[in-house]
mmCIF file as Biopython writes it, N, C-alpha, C and O atoms, coordinates in Angstrom:
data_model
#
loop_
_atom_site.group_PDB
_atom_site.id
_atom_site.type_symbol
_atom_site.label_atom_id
_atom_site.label_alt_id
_atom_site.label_comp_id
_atom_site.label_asym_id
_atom_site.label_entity_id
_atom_site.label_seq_id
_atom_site.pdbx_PDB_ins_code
_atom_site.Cartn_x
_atom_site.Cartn_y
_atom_site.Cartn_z
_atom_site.occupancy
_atom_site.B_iso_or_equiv
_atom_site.auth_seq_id
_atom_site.auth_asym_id
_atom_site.pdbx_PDB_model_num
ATOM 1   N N  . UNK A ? 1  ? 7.771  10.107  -36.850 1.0 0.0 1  A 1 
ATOM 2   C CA . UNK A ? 1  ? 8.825  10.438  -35.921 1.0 0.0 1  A 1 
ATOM 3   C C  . UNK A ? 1  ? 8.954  9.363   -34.840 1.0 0.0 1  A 1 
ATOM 4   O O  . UNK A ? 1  ? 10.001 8.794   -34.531 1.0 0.0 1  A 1 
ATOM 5   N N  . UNK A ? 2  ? 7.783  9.174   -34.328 1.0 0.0 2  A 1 
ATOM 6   C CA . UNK A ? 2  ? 7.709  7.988   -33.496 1.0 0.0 2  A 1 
ATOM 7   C C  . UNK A ? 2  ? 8.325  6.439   -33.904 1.0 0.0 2  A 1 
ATOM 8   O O  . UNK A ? 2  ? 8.688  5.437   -33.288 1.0 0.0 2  A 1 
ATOM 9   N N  . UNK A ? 3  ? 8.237  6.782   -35.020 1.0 0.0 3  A 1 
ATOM 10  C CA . UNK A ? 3  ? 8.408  4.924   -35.585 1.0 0.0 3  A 1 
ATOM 11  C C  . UNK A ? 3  ? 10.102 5.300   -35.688 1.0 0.0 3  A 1 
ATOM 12  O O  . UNK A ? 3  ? 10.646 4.657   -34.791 1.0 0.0 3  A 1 
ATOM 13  N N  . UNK A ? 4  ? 10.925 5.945   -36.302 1.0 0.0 4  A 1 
ATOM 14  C CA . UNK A ? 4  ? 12.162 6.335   -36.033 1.0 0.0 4  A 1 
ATOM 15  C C  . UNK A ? 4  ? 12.676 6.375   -35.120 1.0 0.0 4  A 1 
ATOM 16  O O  . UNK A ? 4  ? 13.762 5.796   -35.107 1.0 0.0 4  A 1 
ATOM 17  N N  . UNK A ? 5  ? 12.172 7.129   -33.716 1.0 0.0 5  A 1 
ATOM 18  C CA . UNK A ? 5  ? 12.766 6.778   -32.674 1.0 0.0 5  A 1 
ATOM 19  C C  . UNK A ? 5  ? 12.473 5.068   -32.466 1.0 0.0 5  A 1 
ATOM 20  O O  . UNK A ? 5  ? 13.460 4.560   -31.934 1.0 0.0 5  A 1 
ATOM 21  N N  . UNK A ? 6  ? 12.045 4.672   -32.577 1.0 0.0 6  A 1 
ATOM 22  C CA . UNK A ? 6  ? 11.782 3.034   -32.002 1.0 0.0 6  A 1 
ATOM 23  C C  . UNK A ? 6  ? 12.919 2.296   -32.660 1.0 0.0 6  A 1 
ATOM 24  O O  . UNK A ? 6  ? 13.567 1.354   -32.204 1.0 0.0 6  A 1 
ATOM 25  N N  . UNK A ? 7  ? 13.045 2.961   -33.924 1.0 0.0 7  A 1 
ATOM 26  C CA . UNK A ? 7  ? 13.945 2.291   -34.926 1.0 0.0 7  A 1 
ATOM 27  C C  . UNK A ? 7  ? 15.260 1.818   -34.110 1.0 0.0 7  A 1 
ATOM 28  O O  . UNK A ? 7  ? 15.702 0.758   -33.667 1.0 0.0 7  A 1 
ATOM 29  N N  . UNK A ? 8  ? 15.661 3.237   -34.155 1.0 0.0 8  A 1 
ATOM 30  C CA . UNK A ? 8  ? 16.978 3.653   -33.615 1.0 0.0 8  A 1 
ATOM 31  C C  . UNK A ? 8  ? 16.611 3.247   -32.375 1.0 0.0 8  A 1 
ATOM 32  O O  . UNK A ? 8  ? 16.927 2.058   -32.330 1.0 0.0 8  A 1 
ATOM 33  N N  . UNK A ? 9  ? 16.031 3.622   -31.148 1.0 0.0 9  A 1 
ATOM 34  C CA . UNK A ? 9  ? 16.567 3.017   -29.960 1.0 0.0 9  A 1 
ATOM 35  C C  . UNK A ? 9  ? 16.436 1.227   -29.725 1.0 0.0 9  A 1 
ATOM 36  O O  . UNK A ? 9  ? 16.654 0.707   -28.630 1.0 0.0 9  A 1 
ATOM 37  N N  . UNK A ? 10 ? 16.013 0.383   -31.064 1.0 0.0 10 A 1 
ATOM 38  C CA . UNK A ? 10 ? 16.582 -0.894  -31.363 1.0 0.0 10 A 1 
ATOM 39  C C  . UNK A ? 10 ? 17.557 -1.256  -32.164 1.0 0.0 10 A 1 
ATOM 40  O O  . UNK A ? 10 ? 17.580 -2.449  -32.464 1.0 0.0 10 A 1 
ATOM 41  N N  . UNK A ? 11 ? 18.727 -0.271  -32.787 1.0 0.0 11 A 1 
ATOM 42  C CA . UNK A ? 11 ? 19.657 -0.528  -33.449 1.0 0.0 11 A 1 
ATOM 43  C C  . UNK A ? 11 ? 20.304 -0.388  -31.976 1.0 0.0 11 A 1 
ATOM 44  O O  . UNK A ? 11 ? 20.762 -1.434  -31.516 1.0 0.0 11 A 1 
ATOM 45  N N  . UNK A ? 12 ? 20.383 0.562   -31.323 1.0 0.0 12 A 1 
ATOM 46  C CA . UNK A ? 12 ? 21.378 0.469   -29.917 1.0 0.0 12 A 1 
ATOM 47  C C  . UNK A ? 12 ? 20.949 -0.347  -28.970 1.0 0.0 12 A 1 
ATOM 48  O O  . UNK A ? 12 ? 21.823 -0.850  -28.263 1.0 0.0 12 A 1 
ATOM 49  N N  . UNK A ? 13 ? 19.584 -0.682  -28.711 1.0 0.0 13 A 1 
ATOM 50  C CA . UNK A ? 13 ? 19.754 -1.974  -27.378 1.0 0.0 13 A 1 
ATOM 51  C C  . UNK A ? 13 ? 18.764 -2.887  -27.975 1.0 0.0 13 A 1 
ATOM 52  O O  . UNK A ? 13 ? 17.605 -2.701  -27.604 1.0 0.0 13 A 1 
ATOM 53  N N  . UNK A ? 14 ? 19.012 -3.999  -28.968 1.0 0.0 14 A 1 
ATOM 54  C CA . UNK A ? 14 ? 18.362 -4.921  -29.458 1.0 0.0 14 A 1 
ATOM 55  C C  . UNK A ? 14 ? 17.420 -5.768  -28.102 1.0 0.0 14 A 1 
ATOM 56  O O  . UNK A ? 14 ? 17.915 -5.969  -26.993 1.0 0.0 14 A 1 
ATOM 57  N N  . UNK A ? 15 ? 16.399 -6.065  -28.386 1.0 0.0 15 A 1 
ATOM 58  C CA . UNK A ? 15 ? 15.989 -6.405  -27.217 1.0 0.0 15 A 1 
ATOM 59  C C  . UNK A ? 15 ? 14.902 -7.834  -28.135 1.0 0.0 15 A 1 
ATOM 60  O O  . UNK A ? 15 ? 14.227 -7.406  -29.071 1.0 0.0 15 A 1 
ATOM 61  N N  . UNK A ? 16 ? 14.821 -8.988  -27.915 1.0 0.0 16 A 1 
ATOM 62  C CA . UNK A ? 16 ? 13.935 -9.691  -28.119 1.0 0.0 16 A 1 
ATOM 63  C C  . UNK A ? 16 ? 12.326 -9.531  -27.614 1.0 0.0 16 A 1 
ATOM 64  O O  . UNK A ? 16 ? 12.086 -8.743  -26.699 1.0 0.0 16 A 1 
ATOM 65  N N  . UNK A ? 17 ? 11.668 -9.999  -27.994 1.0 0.0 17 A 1 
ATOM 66  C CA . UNK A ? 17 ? 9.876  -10.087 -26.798 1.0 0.0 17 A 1 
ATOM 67  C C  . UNK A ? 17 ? 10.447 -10.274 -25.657 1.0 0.0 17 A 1 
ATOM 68  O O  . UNK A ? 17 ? 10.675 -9.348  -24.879 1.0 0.0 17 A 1 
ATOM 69  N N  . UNK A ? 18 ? 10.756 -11.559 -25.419 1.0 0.0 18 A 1 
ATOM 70  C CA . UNK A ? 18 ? 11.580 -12.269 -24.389 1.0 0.0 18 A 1 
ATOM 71  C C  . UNK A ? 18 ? 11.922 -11.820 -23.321 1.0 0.0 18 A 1 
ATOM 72  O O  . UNK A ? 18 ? 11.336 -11.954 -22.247 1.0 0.0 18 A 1 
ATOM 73  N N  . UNK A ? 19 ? 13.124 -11.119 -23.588 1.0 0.0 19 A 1 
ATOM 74  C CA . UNK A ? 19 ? 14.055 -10.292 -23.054 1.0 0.0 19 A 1 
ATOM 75  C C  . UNK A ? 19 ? 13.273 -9.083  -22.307 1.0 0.0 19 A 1 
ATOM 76  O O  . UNK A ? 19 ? 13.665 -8.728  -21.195 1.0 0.0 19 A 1 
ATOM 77  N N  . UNK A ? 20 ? 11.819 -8.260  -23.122 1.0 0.0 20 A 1 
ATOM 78  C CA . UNK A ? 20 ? 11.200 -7.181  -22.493 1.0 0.0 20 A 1 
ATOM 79  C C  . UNK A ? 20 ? 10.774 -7.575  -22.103 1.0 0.0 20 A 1 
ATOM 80  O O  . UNK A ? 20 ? 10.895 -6.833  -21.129 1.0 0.0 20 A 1 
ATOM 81  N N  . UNK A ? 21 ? 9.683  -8.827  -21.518 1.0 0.0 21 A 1 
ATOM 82  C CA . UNK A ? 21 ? 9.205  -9.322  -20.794 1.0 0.0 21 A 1 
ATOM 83  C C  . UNK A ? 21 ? 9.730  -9.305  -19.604 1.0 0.0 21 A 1 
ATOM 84  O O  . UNK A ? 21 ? 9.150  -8.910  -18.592 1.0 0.0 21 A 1 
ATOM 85  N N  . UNK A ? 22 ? 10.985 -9.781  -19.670 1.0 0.0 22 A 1 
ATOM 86  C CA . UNK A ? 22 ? 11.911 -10.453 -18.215 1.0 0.0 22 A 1 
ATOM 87  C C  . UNK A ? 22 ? 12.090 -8.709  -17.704 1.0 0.0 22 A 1 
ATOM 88  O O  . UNK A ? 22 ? 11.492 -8.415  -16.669 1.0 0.0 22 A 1 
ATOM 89  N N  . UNK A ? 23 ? 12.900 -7.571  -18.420 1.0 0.0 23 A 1 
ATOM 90  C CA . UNK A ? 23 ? 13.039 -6.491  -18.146 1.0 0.0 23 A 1 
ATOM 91  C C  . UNK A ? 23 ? 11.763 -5.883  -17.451 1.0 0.0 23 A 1 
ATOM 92  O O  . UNK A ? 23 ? 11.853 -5.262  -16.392 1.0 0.0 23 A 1 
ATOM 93  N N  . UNK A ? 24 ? 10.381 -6.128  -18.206 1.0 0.0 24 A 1 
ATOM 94  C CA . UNK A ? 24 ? 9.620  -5.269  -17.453 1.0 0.0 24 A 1 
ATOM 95  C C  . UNK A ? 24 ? 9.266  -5.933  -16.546 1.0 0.0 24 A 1 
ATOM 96  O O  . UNK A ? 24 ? 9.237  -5.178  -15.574 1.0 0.0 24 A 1 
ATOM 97  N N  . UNK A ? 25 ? 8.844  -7.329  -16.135 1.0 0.0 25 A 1 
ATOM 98  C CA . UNK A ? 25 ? 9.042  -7.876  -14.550 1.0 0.0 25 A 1 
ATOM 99  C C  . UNK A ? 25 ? 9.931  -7.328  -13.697 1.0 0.0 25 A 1 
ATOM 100 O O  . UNK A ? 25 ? 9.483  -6.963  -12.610 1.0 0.0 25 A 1 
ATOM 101 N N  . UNK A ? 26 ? 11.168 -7.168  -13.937 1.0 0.0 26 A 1 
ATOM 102 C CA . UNK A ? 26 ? 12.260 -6.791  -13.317 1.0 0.0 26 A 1 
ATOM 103 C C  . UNK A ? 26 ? 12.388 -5.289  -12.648 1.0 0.0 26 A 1 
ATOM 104 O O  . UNK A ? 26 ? 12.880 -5.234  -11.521 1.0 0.0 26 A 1 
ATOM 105 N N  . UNK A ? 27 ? 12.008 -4.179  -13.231 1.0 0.0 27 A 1 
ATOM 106 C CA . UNK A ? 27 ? 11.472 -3.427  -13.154 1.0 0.0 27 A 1 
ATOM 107 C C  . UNK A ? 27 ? 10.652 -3.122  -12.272 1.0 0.0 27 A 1 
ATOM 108 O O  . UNK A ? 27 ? 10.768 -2.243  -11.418 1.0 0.0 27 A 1 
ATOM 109 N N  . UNK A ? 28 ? 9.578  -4.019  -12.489 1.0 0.0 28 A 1 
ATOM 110 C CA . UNK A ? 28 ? 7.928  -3.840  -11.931 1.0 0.0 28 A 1 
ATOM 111 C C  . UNK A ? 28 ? 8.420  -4.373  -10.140 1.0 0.0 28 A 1 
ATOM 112 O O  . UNK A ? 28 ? 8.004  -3.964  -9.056  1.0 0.0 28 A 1 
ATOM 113 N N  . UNK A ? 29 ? 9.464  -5.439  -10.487 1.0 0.0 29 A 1 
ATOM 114 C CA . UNK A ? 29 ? 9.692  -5.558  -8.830  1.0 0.0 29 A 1 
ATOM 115 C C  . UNK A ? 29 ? 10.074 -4.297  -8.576  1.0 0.0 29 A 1 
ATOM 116 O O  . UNK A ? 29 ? 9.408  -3.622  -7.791  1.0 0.0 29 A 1 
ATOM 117 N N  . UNK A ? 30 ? 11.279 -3.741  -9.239  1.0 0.0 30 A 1 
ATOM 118 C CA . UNK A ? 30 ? 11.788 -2.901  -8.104  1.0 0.0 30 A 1 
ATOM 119 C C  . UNK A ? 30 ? 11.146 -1.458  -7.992  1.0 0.0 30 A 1 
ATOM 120 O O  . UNK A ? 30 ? 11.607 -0.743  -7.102  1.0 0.0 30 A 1 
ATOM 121 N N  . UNK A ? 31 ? 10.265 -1.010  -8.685  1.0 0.0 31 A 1 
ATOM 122 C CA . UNK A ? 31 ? 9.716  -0.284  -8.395  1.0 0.0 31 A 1 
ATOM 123 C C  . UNK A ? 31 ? 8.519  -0.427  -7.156  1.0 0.0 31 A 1 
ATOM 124 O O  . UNK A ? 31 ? 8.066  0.500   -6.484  1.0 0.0 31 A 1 
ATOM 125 N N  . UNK A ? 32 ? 8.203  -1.696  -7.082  1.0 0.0 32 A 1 
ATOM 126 C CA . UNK A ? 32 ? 7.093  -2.206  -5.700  1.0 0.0 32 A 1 
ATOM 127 C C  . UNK A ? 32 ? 8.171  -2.412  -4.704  1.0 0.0 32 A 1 
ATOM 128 O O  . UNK A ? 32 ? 7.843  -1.936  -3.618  1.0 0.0 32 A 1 
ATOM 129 N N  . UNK A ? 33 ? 9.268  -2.922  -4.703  1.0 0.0 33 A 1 
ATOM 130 C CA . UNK A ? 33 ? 10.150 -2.711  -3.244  1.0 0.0 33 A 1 
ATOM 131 C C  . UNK A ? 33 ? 10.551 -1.036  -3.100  1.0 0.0 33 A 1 
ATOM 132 O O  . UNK A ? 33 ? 10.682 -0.426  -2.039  1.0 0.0 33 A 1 
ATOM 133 N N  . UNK A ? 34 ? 10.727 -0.404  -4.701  1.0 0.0 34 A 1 
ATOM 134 C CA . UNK A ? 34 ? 11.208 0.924   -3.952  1.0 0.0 34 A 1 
ATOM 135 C C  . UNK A ? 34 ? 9.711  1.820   -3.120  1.0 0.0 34 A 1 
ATOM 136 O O  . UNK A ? 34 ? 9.834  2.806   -2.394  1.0 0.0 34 A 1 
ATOM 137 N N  . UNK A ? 35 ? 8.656  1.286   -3.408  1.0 0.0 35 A 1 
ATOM 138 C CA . UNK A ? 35 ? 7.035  1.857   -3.012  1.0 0.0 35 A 1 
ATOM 139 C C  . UNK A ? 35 ? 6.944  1.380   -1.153  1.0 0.0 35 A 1 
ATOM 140 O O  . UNK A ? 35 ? 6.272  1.947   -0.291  1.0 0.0 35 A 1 
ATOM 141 N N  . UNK A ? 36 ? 7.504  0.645   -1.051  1.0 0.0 36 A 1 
ATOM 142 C CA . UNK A ? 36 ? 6.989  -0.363  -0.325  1.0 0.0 36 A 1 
ATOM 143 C C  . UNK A ? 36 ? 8.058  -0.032  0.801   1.0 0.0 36 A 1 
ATOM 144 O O  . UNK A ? 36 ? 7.672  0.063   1.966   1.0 0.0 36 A 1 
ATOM 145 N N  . UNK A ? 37 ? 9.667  0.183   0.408   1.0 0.0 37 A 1 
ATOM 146 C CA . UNK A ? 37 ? 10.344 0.575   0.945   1.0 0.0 37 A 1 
ATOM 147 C C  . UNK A ? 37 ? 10.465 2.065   1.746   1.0 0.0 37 A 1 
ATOM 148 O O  . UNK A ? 37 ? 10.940 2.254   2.866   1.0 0.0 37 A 1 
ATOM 149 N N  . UNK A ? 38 ? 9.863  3.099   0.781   1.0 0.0 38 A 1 
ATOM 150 C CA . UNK A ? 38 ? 9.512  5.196   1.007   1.0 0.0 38 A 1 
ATOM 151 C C  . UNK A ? 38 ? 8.168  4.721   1.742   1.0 0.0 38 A 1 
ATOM 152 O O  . UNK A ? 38 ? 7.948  5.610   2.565   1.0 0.0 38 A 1 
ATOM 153 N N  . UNK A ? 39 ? 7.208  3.792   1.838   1.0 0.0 39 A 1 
ATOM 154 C CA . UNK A ? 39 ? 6.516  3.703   3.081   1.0 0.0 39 A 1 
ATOM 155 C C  . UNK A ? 39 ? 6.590  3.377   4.546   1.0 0.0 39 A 1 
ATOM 156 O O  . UNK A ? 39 ? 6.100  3.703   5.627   1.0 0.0 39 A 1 
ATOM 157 N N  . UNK A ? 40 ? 7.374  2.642   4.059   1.0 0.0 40 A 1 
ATOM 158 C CA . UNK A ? 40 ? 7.805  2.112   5.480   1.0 0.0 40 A 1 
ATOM 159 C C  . UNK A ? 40 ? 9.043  2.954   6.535   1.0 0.0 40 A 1 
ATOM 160 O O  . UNK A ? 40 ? 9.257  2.772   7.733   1.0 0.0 40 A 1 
ATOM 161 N N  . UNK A ? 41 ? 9.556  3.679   5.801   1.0 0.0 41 A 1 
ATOM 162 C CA . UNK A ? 41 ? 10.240 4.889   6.370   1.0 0.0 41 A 1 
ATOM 163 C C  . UNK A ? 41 ? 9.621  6.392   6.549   1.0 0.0 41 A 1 
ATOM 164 O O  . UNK A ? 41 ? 9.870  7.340   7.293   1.0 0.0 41 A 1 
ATOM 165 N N  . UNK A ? 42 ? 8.456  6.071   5.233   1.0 0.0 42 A 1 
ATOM 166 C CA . UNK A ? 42 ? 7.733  7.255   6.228   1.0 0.0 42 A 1 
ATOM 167 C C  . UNK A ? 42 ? 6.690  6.814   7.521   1.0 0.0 42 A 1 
ATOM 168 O O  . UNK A ? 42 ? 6.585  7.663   8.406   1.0 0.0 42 A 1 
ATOM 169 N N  . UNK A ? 43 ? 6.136  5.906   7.637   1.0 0.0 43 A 1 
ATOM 170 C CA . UNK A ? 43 ? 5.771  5.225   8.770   1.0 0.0 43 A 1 
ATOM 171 C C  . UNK A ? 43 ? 6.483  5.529   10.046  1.0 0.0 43 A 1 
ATOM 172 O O  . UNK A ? 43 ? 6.098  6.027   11.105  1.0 0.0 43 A 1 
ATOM 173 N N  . UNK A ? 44 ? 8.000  4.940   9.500   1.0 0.0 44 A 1 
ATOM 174 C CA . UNK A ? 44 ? 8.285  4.782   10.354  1.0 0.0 44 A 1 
ATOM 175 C C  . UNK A ? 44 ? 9.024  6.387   11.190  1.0 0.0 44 A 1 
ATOM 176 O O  . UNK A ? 44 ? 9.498  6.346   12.325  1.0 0.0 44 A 1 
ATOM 177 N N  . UNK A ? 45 ? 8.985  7.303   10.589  1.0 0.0 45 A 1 
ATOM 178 C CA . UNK A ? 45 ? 9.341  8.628   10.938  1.0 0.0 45 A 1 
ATOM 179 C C  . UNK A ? 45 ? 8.062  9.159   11.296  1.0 0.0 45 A 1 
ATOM 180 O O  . UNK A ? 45 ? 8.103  10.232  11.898  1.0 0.0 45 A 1 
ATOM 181 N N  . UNK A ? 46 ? 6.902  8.648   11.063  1.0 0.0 46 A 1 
ATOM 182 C CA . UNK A ? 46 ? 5.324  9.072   11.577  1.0 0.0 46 A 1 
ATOM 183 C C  . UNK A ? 46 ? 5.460  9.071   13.377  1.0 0.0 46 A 1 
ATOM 184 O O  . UNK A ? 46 ? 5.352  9.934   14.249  1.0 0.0 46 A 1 
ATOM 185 N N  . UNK A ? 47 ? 5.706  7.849   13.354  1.0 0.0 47 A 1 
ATOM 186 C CA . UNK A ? 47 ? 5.885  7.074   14.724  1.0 0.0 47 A 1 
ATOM 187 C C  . UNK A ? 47 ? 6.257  7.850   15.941  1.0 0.0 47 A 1 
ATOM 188 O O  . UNK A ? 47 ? 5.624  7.855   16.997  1.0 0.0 47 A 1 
ATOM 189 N N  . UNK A ? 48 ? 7.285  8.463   15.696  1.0 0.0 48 A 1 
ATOM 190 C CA . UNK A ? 48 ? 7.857  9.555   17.098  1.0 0.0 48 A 1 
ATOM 191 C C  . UNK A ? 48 ? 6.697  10.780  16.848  1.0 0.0 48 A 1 
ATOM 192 O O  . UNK A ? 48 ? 6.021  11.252  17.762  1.0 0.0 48 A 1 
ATOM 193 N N  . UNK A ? 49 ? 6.617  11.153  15.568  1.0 0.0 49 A 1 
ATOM 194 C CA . UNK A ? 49 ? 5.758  12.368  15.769  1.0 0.0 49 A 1 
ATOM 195 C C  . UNK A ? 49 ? 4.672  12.395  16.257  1.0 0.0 49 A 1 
ATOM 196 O O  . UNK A ? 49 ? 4.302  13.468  16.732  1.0 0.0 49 A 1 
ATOM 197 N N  . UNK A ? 50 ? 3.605  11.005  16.326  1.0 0.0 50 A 1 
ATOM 198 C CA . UNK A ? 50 ? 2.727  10.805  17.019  1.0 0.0 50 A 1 
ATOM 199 C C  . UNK A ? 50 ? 2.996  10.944  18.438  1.0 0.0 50 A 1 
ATOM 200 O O  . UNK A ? 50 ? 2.430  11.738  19.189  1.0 0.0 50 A 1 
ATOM 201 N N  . UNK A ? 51 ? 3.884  10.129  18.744  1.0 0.0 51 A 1 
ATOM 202 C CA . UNK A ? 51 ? 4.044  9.862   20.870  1.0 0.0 51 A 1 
ATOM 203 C C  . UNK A ? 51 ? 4.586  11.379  20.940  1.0 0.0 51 A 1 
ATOM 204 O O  . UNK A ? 51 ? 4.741  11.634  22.134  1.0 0.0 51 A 1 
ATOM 205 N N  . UNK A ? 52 ? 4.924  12.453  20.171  1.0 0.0 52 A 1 
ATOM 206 C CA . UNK A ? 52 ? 5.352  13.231  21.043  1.0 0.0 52 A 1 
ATOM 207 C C  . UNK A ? 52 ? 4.257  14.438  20.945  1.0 0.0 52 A 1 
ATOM 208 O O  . UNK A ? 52 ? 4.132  15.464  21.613  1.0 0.0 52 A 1 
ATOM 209 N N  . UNK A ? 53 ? 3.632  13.994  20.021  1.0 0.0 53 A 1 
ATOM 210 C CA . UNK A ? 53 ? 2.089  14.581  19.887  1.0 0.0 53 A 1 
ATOM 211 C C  . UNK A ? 53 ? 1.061  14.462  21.406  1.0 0.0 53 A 1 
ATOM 212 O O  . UNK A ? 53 ? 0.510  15.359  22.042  1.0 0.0 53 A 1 
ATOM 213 N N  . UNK A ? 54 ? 1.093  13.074  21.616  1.0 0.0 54 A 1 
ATOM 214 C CA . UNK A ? 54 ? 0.672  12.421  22.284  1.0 0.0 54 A 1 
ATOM 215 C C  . UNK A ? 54 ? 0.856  13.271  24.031  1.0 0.0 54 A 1 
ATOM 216 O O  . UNK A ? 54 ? 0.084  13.626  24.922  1.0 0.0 54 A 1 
ATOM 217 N N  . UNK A ? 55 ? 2.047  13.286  23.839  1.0 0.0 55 A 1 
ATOM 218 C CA . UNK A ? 55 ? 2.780  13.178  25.263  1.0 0.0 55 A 1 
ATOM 219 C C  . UNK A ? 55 ? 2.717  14.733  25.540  1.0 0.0 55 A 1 
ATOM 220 O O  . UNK A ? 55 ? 2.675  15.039  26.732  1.0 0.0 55 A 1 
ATOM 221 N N  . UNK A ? 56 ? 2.704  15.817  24.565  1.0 0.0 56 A 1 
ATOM 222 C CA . UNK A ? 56 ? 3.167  17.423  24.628  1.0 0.0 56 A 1 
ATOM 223 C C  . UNK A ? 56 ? 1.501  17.601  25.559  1.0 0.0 56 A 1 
ATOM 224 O O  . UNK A ? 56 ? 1.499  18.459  26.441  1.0 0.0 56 A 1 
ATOM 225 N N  . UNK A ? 57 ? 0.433  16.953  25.375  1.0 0.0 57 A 1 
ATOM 226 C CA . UNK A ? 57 ? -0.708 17.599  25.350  1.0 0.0 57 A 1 
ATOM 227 C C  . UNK A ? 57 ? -1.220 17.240  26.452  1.0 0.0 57 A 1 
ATOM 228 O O  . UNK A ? 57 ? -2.329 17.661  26.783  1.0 0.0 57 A 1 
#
């Protein structure tokens, strides 16, 4: 079953070595900017909750 699906999802997006190579780099960035990016906004929404932590007490 497995080898069929592989079949078929290379009759619809032919892909060389090559080509998956470059794709999964491509990828691999944007999944480390999207990581990198949901940190830095939760950081940065940390930030007030601390000083007002800070400041209530």
């Amino acid at each position: 079953m497995l080898r069929e699906a592989r079949e078929a999802f290379s009759r619809f997006w032919p892909l060389t070595r090559g080509d998956r190579g470059w794709l999964g780099a491509i990828i691999g960035c944007v999944v480390v900017v999207v990581v990198v990016v949901v940190v830095a906004l939760a950081e940065t929404a940390a930030i007030p909750l601390r000083r007002t932590r800070r400041t209530a007490r």
